[in-house]
C-alpha angles and dihedrals in degrees: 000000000000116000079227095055077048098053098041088044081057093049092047092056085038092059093038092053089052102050079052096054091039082058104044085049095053087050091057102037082060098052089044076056099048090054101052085050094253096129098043104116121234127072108295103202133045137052120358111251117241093019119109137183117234111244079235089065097037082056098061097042085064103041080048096050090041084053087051097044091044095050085049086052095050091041087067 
């Protein structure tokens, strides 16, 4: 046997063992993900689906920022 047949035999498993591990990486890296809810569908942040504010609450969040903004606008 050539020492180059050797040494490409020994690239080639090489190779071989680290497309393995890259994959076997990647496979864990996703189920660390899945557990941490990464992977779930759906959009994860904003506004809860189904819940609604009253127009009676959406009423006084804005008398009380237009106080805020008003008494910013005095204190000037």
């Amino acid at each position: 046997m050539n020492i180059l047949e050797v040494l490409r035999s020994l690239a080639k498993e090489a190779e071989a063992k680290q497309e393995a591990a890259t994959r076997e990486l990647e496979a864990i890296t996703a189920a660390i993900g899945a557990l941490n809810g990464h992977s779930r569908p759906g959009p994860r942040r904003g506004r809860r689906k189904g819940w609604k504010m009253s127009a009676a609450a959406r009423r006084r969040i804005s008398t009380a920022q237009k106080l805020r903004w008003a008494k910013n606008r005095k204190g000037k």
